[in-house]
C-alpha positions as a Markdown table, in Angstrom:
| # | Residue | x | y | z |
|---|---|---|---|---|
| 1 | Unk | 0.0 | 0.0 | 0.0 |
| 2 | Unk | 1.3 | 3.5 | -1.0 |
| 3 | Unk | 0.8 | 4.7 | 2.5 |
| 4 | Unk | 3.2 | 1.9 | 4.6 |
| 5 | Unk | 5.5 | 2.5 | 1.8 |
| 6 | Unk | 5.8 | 6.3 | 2.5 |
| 7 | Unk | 6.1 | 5.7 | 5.8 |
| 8 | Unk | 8.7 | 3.4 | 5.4 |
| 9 | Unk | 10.9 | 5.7 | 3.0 |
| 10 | Unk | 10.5 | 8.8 | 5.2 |
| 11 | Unk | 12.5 | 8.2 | 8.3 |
| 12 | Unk | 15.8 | 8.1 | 5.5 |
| 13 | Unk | 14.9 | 11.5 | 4.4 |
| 14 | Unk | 13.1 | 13.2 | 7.3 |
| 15 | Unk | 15.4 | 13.3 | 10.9 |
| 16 | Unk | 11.9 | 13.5 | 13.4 |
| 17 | Unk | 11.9 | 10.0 | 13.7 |
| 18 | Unk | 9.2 | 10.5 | 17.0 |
| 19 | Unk | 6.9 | 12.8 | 14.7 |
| 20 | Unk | 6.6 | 10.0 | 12.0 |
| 21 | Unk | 6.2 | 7.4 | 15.0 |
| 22 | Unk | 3.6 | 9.0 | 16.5 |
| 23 | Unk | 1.4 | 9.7 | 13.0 |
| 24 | Unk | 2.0 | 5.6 | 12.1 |
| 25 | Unk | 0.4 | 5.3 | 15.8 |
| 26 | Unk | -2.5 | 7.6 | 15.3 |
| 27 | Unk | -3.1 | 6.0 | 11.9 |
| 28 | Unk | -3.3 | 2.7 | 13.6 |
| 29 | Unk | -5.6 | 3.9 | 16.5 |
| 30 | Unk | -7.9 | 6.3 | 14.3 |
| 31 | Unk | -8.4 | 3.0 | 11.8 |
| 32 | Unk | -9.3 | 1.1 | 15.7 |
| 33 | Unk | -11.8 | 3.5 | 16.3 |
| 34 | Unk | -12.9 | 2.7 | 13.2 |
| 35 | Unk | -13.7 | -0.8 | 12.9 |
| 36 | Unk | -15.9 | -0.6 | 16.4 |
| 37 | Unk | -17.3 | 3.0 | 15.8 |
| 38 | Unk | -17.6 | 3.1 | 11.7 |
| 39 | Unk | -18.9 | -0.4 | 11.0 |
| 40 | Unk | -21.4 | -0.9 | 14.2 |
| 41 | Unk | -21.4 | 2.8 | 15.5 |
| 42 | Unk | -20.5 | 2.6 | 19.6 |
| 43 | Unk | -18.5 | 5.3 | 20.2 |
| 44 | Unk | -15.8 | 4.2 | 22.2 |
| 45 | Unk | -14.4 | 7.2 | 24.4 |
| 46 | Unk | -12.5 | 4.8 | 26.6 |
| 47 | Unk | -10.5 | 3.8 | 23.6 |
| 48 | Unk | -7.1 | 4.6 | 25.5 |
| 49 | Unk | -8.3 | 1.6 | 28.1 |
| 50 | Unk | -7.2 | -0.8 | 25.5 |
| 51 | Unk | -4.2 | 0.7 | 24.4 |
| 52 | Unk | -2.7 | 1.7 | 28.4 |
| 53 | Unk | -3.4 | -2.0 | 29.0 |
| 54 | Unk | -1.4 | -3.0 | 26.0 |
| 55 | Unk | 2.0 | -0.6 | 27.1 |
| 56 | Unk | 1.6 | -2.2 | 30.3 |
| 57 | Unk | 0.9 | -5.6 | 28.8 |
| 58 | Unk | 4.5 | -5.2 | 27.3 |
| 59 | Unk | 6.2 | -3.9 | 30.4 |
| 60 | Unk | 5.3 | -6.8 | 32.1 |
| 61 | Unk | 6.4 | -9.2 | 29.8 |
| 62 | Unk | 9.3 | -7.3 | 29.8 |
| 63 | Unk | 10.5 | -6.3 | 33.2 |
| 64 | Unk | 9.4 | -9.9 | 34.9 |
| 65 | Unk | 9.9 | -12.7 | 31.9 |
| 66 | Unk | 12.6 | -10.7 | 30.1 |
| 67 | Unk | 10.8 | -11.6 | 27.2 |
| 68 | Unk | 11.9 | -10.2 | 23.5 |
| 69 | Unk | 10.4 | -7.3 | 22.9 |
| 70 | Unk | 8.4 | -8.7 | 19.7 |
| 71 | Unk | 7.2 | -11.1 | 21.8 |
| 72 | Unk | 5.9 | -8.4 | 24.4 |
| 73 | Unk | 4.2 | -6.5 | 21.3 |
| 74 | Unk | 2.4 | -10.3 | 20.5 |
| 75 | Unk | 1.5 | -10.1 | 24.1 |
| 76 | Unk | 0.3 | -6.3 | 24.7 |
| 77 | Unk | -2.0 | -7.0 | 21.8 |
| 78 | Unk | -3.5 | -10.0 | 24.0 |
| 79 | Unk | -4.5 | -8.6 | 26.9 |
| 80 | Unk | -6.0 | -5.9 | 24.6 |
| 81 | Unk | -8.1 | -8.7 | 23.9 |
| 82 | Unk | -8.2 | -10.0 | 27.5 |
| 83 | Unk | -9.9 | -6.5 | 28.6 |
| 84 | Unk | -11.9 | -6.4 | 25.7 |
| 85 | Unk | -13.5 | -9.7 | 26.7 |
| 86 | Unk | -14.0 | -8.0 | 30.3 |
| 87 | Unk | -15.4 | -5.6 | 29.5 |
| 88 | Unk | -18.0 | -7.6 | 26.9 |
| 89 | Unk | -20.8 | -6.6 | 29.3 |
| 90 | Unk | -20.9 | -3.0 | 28.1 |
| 91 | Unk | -21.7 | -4.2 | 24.4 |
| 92 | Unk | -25.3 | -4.7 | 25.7 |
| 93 | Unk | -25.3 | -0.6 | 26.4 |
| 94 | Unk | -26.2 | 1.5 | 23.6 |
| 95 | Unk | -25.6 | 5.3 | 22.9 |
| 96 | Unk | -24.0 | 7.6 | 25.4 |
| 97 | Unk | -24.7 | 5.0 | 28.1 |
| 98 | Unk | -21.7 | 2.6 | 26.1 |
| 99 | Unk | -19.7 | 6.2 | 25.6 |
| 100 | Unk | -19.8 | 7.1 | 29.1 |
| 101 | Unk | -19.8 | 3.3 | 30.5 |
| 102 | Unk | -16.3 | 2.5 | 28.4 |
| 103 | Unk | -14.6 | 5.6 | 29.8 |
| 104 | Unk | -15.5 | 4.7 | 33.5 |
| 105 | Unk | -13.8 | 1.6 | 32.4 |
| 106 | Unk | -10.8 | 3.1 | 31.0 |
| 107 | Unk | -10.6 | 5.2 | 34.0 |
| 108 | Unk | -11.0 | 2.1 | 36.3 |
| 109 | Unk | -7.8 | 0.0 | 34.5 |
| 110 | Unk | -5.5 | 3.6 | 34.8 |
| 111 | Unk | -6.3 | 3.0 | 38.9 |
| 112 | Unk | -5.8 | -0.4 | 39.3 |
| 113 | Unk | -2.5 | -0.7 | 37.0 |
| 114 | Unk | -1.7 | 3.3 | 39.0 |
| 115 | Unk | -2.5 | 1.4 | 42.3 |
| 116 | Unk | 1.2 | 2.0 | 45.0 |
| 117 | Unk | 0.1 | -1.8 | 46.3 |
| 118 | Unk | 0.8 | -3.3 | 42.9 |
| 119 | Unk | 4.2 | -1.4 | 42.6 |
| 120 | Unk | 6.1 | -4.7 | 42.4 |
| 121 | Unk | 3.9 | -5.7 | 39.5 |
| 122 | Unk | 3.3 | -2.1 | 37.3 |
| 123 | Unk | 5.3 | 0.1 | 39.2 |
| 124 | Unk | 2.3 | 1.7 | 40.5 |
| 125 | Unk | 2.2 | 5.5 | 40.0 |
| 126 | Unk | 6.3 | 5.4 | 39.6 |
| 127 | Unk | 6.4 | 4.6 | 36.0 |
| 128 | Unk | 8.1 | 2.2 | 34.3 |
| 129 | Unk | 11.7 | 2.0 | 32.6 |
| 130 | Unk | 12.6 | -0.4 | 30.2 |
| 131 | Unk | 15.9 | 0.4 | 28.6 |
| 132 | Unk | 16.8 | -2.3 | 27.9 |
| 133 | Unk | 14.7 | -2.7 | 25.2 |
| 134 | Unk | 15.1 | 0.4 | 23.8 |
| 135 | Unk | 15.2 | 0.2 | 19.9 |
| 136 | Unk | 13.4 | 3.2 | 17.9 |
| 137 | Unk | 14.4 | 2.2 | 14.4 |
| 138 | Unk | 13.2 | -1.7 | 15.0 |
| 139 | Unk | 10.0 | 0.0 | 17.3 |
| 140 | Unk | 8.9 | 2.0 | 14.2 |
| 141 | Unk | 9.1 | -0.7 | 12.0 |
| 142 | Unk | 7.1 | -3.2 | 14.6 |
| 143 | Unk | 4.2 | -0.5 | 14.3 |
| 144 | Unk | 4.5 | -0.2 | 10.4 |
| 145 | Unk | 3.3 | -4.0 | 10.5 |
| 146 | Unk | 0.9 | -3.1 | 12.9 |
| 147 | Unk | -0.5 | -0.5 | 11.2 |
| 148 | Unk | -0.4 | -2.8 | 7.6 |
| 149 | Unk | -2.7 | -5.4 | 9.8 |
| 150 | Unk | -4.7 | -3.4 | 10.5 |
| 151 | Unk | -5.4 | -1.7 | 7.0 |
| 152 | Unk | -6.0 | -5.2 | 6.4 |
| 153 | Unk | -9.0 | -5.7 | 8.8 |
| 154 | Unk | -10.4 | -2.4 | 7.6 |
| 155 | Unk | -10.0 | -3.8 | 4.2 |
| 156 | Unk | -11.2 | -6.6 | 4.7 |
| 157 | Unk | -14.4 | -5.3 | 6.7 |
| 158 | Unk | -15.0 | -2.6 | 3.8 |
| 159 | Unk | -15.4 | -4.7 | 1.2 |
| 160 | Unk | -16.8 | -8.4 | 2.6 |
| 161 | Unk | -20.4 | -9.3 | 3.4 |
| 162 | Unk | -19.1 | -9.7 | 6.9 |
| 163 | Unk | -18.9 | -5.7 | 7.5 |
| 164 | Unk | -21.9 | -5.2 | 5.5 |
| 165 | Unk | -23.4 | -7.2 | 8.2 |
| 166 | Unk | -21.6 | -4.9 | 11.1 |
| 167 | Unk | -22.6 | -1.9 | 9.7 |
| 168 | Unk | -26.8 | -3.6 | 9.8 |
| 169 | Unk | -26.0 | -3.9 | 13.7 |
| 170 | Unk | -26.4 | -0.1 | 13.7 |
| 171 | Unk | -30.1 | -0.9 | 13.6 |
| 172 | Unk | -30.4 | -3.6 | 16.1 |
| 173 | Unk | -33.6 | -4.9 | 15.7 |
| 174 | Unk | -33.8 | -5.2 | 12.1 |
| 175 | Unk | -30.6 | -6.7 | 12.0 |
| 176 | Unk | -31.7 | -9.7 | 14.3 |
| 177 | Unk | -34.7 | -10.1 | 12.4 |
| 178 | Unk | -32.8 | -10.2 | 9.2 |
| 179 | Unk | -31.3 | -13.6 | 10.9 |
| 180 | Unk | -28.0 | -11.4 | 12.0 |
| 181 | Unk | -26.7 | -12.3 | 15.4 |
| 182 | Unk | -25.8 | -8.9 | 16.7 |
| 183 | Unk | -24.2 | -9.5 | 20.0 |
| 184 | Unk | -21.4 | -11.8 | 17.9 |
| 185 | Unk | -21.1 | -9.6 | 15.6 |
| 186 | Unk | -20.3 | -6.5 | 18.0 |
| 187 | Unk | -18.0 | -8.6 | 20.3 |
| 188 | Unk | -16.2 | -9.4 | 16.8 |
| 189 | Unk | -16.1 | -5.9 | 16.2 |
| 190 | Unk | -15.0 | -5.1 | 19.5 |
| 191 | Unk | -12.7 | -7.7 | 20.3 |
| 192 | Unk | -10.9 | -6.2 | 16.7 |
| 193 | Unk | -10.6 | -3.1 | 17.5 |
| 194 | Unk | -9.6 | -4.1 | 21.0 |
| 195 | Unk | -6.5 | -6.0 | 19.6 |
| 196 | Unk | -5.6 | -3.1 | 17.8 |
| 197 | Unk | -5.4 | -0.7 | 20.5 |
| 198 | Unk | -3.4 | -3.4 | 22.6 |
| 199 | Unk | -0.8 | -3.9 | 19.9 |
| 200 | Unk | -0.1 | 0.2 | 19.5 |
| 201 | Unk | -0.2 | 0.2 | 23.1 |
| 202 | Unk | 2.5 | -2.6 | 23.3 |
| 203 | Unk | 4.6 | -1.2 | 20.3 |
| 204 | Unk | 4.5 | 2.8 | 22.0 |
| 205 | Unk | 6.0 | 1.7 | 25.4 |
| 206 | Unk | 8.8 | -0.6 | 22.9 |
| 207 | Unk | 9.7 | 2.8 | 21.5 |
| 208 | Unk | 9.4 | 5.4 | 24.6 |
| 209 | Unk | 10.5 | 2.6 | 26.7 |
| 210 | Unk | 10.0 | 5.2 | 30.0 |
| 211 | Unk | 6.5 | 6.2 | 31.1 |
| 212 | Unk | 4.1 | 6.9 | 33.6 |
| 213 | Unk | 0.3 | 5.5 | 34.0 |
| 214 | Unk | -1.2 | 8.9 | 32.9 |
| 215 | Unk | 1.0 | 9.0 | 29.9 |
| 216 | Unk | -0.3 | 5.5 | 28.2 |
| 217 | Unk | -3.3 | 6.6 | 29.4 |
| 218 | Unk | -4.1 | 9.8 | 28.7 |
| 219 | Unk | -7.8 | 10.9 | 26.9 |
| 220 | Unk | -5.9 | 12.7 | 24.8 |
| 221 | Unk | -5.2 | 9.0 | 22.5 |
| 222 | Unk | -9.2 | 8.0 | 22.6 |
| 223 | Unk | -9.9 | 11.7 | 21.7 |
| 224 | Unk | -7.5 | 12.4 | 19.0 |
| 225 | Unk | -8.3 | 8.8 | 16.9 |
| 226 | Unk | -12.2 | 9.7 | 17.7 |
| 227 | Unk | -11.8 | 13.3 | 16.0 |
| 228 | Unk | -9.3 | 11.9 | 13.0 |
| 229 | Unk | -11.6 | 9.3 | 12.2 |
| 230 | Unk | -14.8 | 11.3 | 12.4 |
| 231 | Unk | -12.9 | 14.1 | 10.2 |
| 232 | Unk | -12.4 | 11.9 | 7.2 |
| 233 | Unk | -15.1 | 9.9 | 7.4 |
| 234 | Unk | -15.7 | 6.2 | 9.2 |
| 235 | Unk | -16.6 | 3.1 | 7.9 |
| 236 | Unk | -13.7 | 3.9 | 5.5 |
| 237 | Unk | -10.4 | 3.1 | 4.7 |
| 238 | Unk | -9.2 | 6.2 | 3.7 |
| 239 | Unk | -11.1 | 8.5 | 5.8 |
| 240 | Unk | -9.2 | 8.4 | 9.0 |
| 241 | Unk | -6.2 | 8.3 | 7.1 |
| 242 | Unk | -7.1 | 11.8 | 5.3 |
| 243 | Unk | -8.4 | 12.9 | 9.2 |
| 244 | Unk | -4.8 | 12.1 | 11.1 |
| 245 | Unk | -2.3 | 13.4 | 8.1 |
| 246 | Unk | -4.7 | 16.8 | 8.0 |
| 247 | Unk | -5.8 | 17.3 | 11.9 |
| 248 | Unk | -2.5 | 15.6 | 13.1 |
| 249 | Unk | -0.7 | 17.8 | 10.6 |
| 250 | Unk | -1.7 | 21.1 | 11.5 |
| 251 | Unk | -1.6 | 20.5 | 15.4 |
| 252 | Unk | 2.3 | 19.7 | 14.5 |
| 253 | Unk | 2.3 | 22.4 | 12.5 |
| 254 | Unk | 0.4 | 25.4 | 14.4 |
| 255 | Unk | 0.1 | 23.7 | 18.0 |
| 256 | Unk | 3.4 | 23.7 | 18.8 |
| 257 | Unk | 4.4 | 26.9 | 16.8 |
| 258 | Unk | 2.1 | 29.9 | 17.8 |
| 259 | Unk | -0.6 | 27.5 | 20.3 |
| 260 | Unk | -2.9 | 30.7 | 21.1 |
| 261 | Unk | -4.0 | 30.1 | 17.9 |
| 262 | Unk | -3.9 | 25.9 | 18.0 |
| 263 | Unk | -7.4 | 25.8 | 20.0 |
| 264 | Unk | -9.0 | 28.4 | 17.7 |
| 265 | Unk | -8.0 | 26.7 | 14.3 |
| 266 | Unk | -8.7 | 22.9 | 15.5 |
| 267 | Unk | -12.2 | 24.2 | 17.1 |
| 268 | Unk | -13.1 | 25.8 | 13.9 |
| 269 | Unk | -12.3 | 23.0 | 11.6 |
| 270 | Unk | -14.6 | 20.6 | 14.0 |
| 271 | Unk | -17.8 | 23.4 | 14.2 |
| 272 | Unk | -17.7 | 23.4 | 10.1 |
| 273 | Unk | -17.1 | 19.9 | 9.4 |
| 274 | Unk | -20.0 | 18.6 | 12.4 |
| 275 | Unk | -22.3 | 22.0 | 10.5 |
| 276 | Unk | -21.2 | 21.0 | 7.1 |
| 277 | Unk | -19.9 | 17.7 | 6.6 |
| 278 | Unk | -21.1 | 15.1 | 8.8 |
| 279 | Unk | -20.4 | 12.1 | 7.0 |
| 280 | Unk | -16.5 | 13.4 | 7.2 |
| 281 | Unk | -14.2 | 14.7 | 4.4 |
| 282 | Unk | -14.7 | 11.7 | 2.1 |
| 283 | Unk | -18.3 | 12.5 | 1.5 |
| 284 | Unk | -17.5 | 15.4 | -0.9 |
| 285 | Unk | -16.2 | 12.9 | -3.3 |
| 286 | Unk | -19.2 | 10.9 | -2.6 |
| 287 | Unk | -21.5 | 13.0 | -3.4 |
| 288 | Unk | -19.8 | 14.0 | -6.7 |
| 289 | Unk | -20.5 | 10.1 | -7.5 |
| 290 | Unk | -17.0 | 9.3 | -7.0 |
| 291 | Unk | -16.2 | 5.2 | -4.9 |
| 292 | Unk | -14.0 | 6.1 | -1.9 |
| 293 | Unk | -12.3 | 3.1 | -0.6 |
């Protein structure tokens, strides 16, 4: 794919290896958001549970089994899953009751994994250091696969019956009496995107290899992929990847530059596109007729 081909060639010609780093993990988290929020519609504000889980996932494996950092990633990207399976239960909420109910939970996991009794464990509230592993160059390209998986998912849900059927689990009830089993098909959906967020998780804390609970799980990752995705347009390949090159672009570009104007400009692109463009930035070609992968 032209993108993971770009973003393998720029690191040779551009020197901010931890700018590129952190747009291939935005890509991969806006595309999460994505398969549970564009093809089924829950609006997961908790996102950041699944990927703080996944960094600490690594740690772990890290700090107590010594295990190769590869390995770790393998394993962050489990207990993505693990908590996504915990948290099943919430599937059965709908609307802002699943919004606000997921970021309880996310807020719940920072806690426990922040807890000072379970310093011997997570560190607690200390942080954790893991120099050992540290290895940017081999880090970036661990999330280039990641992020190629999981363009694959998204492809693969785009253009199968299997994500035409998420996408009828928007409507509930005519979905289960079109013979659609709707629970299975969110936990799928969930469990997916749940994966994805562990994996990012697992692969971040490779390449920071220090950090703090409130780092790995700050709302700043759910919000950011929410906004990128919704920007370009969901239920999409290429809309979030239009909404985290644009958005993610001009807070690089503006928010670090001149910020009294960051909150203005970002603010105003959100008001018009929510006013003007629902559907996200893909759906002016759509409605010139034009097929938007």
């Amino acid at each position: 794919m032209p993108l993971l081909a770009l973003f393998a060639i720029l690191p040779g010609v551009y020197n901010n290896h931890l700018l590129l780093f952190n747009f291939v993990i935005f890509l991969i988290l806006a595309q999460g958001v994505n398969i549970i929020y564009g093809f089924t519609g829950y609006l997961p504000f908790g996102y950041v549970g699944f990927f703080g889980a996944g960094a600490y996932g690594f740690a772990i494996m890290v700090m107590h089994f010594q295990s190769p950092a590869p390995l770790a990633v393998v394993v962050a990207g489990l207990v993505g899953v693990a908590l996504g399976l915990l948290l099943a239960p919430l599937l059965r909420l709908t609307g802002a009751y699943f919004a606000i109910a997921n970021l309880a939970a996310a807020l719940a996991v920072l806690h426990f994994v922040a807890n000072p009794a379970l310093e011997s464990i997570t560190k607690g509230p200390y942080g954790v250091a893991l120099n050992g592993t540290f290895n940017p160059t081999m880090a970036y390209n661990g999330a280039l696969i990641i992020l190629a998986l999981t363009l694959g998912i998204v492809v693969f849900l785009r253009n199968s019956s299997f994500g035409l059927a998420l996408q009828a689990v928007r409507d509930a009830f005519s979905a289960s009496m079109a013979g659609v089993n709707v629970l299975k098909m969110r936990m799928i959906a969930w469990l997916a995107s749940a994966l994805v967020a562990g994996f990012a998780g697992g692969v971040f804390a490779w390449y920071v290899s220090v950090f703090y609970p409130d780092n790995v799980f700050s709302a700043d990752f759910s919000i950011f992929a929410i906004v990128f995705a919704l920007f370009g347009g969901v239920a999409t390949i290429t809309g979030p990847i239009v909404g985290v090159v644009i958005l993610y672009g001009i807070y690089n570009l503006i928010g670090f530059t001149t910020p009294q104007y960051f909150q203005l400009i970002y603010g105003l692109l959100i008001i018009g596109l929510v006013l003007f463009l629902p559907a996200g930035l893909v759906s002016l070609a759509t409605r010139r007729g034009w097929y938007v992968p």
